[in-house]
C-alpha positions as CSV (number, residue, x, y, z in Angstrom):
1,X,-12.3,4.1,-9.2
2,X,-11.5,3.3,-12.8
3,X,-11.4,0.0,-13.4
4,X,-10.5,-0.3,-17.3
5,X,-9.0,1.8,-20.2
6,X,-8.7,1.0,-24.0
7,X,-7.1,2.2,-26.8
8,X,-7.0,1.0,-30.0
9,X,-7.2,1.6,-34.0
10,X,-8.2,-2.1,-35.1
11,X,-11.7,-2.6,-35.3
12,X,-11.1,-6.2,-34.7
13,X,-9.7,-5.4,-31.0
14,X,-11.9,-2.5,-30.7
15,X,-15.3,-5.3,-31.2
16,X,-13.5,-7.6,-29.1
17,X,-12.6,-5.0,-25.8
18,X,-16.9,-4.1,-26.3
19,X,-18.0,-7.4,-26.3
20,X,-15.5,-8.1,-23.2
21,X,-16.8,-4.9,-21.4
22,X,-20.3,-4.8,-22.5
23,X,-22.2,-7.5,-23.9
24,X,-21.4,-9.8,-27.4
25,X,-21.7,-7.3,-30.4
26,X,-20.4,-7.2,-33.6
27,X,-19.0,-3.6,-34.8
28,X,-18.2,-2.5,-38.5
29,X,-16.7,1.0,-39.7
30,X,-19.3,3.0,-42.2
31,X,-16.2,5.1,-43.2
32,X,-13.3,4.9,-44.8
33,X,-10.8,6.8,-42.0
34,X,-9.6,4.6,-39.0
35,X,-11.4,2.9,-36.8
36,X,-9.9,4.9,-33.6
37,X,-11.7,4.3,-29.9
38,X,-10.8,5.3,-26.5
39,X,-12.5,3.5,-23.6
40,X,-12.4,4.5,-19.9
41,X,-14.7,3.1,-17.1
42,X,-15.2,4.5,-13.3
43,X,-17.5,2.8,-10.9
44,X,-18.9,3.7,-7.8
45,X,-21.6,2.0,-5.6
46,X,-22.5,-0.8,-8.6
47,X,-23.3,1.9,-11.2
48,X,-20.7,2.2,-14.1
49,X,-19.3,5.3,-15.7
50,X,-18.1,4.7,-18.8
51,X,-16.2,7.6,-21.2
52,X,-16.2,6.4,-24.7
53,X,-14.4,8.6,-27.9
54,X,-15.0,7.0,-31.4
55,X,-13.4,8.6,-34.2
56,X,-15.4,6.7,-36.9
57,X,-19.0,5.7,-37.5
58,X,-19.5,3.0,-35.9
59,X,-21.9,0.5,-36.8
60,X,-23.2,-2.3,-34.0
61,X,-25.4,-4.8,-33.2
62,X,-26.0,-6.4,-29.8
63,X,-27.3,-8.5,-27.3
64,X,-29.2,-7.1,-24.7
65,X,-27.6,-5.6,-21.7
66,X,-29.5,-6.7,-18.8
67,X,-28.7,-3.2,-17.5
68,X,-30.3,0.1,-17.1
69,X,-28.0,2.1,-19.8
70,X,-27.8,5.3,-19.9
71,X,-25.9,7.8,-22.6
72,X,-24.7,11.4,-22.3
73,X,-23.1,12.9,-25.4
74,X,-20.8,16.0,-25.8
75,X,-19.7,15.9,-29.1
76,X,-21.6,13.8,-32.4
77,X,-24.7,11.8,-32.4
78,X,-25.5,8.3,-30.6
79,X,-28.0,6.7,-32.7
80,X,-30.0,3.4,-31.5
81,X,-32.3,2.1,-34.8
82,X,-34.0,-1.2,-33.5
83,X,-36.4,0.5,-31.4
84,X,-37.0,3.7,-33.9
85,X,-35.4,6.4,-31.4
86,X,-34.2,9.7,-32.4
87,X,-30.3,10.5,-31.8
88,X,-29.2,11.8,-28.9
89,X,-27.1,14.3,-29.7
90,X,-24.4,17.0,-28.0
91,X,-25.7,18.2,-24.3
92,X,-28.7,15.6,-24.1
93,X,-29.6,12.6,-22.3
94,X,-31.7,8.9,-23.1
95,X,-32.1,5.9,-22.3
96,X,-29.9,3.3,-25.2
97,X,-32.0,0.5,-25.4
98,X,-34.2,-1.4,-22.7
99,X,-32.4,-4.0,-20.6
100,X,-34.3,-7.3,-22.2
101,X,-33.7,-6.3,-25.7
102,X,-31.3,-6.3,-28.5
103,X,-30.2,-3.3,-29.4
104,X,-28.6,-1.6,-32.8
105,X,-27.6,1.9,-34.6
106,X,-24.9,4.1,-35.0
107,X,-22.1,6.3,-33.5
108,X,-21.7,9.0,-35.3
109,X,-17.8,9.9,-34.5
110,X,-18.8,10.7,-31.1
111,X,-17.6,11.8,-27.9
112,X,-20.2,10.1,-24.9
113,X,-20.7,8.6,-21.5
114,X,-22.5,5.4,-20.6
115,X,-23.9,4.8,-17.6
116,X,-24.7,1.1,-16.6
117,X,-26.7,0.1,-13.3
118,X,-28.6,-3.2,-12.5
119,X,-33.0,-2.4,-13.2
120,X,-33.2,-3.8,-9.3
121,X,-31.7,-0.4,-8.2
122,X,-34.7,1.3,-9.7
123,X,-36.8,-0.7,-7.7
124,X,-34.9,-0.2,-4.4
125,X,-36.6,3.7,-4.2
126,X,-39.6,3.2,-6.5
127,X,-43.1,2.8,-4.1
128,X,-44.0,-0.4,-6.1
129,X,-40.5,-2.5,-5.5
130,X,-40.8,-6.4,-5.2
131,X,-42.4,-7.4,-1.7
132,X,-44.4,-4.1,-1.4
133,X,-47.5,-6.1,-4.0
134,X,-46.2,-4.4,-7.1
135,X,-44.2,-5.8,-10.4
136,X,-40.5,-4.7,-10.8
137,X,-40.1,-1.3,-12.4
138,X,-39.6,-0.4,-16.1
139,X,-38.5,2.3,-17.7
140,X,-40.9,3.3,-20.4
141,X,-39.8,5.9,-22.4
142,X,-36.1,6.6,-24.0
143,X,-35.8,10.7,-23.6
144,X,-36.6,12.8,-20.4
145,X,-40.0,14.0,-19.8
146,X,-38.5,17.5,-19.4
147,X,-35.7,19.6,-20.4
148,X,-35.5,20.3,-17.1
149,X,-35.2,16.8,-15.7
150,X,-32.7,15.4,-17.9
151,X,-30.5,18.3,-17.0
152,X,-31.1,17.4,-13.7
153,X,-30.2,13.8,-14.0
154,X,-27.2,15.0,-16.5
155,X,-26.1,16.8,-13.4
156,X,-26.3,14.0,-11.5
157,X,-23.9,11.5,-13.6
158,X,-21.3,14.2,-13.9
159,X,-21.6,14.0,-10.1
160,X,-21.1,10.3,-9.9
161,X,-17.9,11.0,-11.8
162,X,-16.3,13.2,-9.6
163,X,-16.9,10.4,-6.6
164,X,-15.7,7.1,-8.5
165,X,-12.1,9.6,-9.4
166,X,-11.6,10.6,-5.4
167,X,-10.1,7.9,-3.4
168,X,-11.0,9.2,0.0
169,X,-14.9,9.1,-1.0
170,X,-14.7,5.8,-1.8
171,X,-13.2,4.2,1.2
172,X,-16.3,4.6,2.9
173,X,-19.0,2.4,0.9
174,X,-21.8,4.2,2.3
175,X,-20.9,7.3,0.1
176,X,-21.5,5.7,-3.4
177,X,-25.2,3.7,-1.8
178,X,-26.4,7.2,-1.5
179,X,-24.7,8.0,-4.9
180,X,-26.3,5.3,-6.6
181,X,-30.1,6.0,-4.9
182,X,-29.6,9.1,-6.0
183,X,-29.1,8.8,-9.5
184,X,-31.7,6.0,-9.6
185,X,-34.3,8.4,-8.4
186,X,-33.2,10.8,-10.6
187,X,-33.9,8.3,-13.6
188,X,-37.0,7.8,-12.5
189,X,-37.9,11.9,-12.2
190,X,-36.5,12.3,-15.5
191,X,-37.4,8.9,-17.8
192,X,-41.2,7.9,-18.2
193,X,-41.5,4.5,-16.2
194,X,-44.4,2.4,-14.2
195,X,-43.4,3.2,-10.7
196,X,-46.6,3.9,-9.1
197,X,-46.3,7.7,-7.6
198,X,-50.2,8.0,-6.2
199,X,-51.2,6.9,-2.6
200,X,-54.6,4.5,-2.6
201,X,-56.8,4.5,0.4
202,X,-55.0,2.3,2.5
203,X,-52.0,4.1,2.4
204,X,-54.0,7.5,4.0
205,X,-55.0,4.9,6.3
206,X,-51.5,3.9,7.0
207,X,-50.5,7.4,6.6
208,X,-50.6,8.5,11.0
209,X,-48.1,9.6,13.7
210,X,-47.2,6.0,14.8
211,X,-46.1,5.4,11.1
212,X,-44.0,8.5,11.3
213,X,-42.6,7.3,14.9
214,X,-41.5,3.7,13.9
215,X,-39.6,5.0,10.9
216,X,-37.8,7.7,12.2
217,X,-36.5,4.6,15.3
218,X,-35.7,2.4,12.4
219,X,-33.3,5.7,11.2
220,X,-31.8,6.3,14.3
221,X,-30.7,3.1,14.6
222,X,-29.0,2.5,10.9
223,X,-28.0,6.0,10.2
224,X,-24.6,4.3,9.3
225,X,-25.5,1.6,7.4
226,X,-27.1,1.5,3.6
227,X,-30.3,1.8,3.8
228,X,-33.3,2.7,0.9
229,X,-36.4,4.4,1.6
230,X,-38.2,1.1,1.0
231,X,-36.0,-0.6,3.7
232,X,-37.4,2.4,5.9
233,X,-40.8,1.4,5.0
234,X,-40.5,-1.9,5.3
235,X,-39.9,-1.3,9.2
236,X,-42.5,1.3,9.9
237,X,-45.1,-1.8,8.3
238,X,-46.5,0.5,5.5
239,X,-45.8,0.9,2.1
240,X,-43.5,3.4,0.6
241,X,-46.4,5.8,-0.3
242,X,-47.9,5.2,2.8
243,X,-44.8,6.6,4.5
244,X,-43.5,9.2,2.2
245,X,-47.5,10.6,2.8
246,X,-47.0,10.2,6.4
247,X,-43.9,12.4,6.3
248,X,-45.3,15.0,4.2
249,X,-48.5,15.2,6.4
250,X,-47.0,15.0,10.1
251,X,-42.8,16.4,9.6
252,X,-43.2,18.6,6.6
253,X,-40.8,16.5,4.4
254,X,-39.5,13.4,3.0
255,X,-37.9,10.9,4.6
256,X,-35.1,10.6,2.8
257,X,-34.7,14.2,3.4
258,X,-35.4,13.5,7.0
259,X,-32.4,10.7,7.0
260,X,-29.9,13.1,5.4
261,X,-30.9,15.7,8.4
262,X,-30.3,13.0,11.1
263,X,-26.9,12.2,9.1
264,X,-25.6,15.2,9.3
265,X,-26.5,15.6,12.6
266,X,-24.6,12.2,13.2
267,X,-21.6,14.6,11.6
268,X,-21.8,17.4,13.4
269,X,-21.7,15.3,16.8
270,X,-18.4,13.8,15.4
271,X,-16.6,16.9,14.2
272,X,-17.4,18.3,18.1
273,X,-15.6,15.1,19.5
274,X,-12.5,15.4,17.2
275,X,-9.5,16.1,18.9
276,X,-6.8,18.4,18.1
277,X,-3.6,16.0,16.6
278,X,-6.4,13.1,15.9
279,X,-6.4,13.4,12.4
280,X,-10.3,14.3,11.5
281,X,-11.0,15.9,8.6
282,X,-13.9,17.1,7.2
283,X,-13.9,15.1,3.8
284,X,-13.1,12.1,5.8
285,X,-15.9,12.5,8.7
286,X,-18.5,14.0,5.9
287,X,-18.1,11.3,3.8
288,X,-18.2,8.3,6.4
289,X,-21.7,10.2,7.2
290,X,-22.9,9.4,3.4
291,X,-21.7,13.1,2.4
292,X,-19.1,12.6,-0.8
293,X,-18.9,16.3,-2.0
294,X,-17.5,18.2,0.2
295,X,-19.1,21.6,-1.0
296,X,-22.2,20.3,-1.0
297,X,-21.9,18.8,2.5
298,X,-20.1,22.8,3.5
299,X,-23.6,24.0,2.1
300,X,-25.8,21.7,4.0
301,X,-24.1,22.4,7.1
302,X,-23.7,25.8,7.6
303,X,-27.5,25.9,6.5
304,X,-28.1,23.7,9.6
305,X,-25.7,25.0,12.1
306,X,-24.6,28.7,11.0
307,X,-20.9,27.9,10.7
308,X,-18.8,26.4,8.7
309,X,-17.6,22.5,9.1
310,X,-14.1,22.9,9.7
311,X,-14.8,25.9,12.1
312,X,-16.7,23.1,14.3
313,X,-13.6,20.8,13.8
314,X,-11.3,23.2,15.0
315,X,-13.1,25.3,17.6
């Protein structure tokens, strides 16, 4: 859903939309052409999705964000100085600036994406989230620990942005909680951070059948409603490590895998009681089951089931 635009040649309106928008900052132009910008924002399940097209070099300086902020560039160089980070240039991903700190560089005549969430989403999936004994969850590195994982999470914003542009994907809230775990744990498998990723004794301990059998009831009762893998742990009475150990030992997988298996179960039940005339479609049903590509949720089926979705809708 985009939910501002901006155009403008005046650096004085252009410094006043980004302090509106973002945070207060202060802007200047380190050339001598026009100060030309183009501002676009889409937003799905709290994370923002911002396309930003500056024809100038753009100097700044600004508060801190209080946000998780993430940039993508296609086309010129996004340069942060205050905290001595390289550019991120054309095809890469980074991390701007930390949330609790000022922040200040360049844009070099650029063509990029921001990508805005609050820290707390990092520590809805991380094992350590507050309540579970361990401190909130920083990011602690600006570039990917891989070229592999920030393609990965690369993938994953241009993903987001194709669900906050389709309207019947976001009528069903559910669809852009998954979307917004998802990228989350993405930042955390592609940026260095403190999220602690090794089980300790206890959590072996922890680690048993009975674990496995109290989260699996806690699924099967909220498989439509947003829920984290901590809020899955937090049933079962073990912490997140515990429980992702006790899926890996006894079922052979995750349990957020395990959730999106019962989900799409939860789907297939519902495109067998559509009716002929009802109106079911398969975007509509996939996606009020947590699914919001409809490719992807094709894929995942006919894995499953053999067939095609809309074969099950229809036969």
């Amino acid at each position: 859903m985009q939910t501002l635009a901006f155009h403008s040649d005046d650096l004085g309106a252009t410094e006043e939309f980004l302090t509106a928008a973002y945070v207060k900052m202060s802007i200047g132009n380190g050339g001598d052409g026009p100060a030309s910008a183009a501002i676009t924002r889409d937003s799905v399940g709290g994370v923002s999705l911002d396309r930003l097209a500056l024809g100038f070099e753009m100097r700044y300086d600004a508060d801190p964000l209080g946000k998780i902020c993430l940039c993508t560039v296609e086309s010129g160089a996004v340069e942060e100085t205050r905290h001595a980070t390289a550019p991120i240039g054309p095809g890469e991903v980074g991390l701007l600036t930390p949330p609790d700190r000022p922040y200040s560089g360049t844009v070099h005549r650029a063509r990029f994406g921001i990508t805005m969430f609050d820290p707390a989403l990092l520590d809805r999936v991380a094992a350590n989230a507050p309540g579970s004994g361990g401190e909130p969850v920083r990011i602690t590195g600006h570039r990917p620990v891989s070229a592999r994982a920030g393609g990965h999470l690369v993938a994953v914003i241009h993903h987001l942005r194709e669900l906050a542009r389709d309207p019947a994907v976001l009528a069903d809230p559910l669809v852009g909680s998954v979307a917004a775990d998802y990228l989350a744990a993405s930042v955390l498998n592609a940026l260095p951070n403190t999220a602690a990723v090794e089980p300790t004794a206890a959590d072996r301990a922890d680690a048993h059948p009975d674990t496995v059998r109290r989260a699996v009831a806690f699924m099967e009762s909220e498989l439509r409603r947003d829920i984290a893998a901590t809020d899955i742990a937090a049933a079962a009475f073990v912490s997140l490590r515990a429980l992702q150990l006790a899926f890996r030992k006894h079922l052979g997988t995750t349990p957020m895998v395990y959730l999106r298996q019962l989900r799409l179960r939860g789907a297939h039940e519902e495109l067998r009681r559509a009716t002929p005339g009802s109106g079911a479609t398969v975007t509509a049903i996939a996606a009020s089951w947590g699914f919001g590509h409809p490719g992807r949720f094709a894929a995942a089926y006919r894995s499953l089931y053999g067939r095609s979705p809309q074969v099950t809708l229809y036969s």
